[in-house]
N, C-alpha and C positions, 0 to 999 in steps of 0.2 A: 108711758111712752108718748113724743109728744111727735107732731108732726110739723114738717115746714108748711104754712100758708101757699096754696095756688097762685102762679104768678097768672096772668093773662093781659095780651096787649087789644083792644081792641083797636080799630083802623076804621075808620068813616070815610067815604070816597064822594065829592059832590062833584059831578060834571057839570061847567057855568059855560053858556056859548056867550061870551061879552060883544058886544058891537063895538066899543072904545074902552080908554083907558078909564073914564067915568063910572062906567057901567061896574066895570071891574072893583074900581074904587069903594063904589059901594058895598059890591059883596064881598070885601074885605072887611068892611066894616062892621059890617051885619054879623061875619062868621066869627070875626074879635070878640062882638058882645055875647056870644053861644059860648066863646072859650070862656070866655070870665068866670061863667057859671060854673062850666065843666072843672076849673082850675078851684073854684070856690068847694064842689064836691070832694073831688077826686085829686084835688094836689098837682099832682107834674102831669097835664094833660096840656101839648103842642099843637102847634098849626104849620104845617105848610105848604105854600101855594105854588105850583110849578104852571108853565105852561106848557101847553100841548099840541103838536102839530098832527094832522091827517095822515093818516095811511098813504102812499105812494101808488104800495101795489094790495093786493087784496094777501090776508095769510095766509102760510103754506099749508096744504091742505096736510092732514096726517100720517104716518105710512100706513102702509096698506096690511093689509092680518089674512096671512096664506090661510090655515085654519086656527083648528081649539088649539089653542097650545103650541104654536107659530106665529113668528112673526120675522117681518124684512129688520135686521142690525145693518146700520150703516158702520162702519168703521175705515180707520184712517191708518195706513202703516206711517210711523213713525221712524225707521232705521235706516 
């Protein structure tokens, strides 16, 4: 009996606060020469760089839990 191999994705998260486009530049750079490696190991390992804007308002906080074994459902009629 043979079994399929385990898939698994791993995800790396760097928060960078850049002051310019230079700063940024670089840790482009830097995190290229990390992938190389990673891509030298491990084959089809990607990079990509998104920007990020601030929160506006703070998150909503969570609903509230009547008791054990209750809770607030928000629902929406649809008809």
């Amino acid at each position: 009996m043979t079994t399929e191999p385990f898939k698994i994705q791993a995800i790396i998260t760097i928060n960078i606060d850049a002051a310019d486009a230079y700063v940024i530049e670089a840790h482009r750079q830097e995190l290229s020469t990390l992938l190389a490696d990673l891509q030298e190991r491990h084959g089809a390992a990607h990079m990509d760089i998104k920007a990020r804007r601030p929160r506006r308002a703070p998150r909503a906080a969570p609903p509230p839990v009547l008791a054990s074994g209750f809770e607030i459902v928000r629902a929406r009629y649809a008809g």
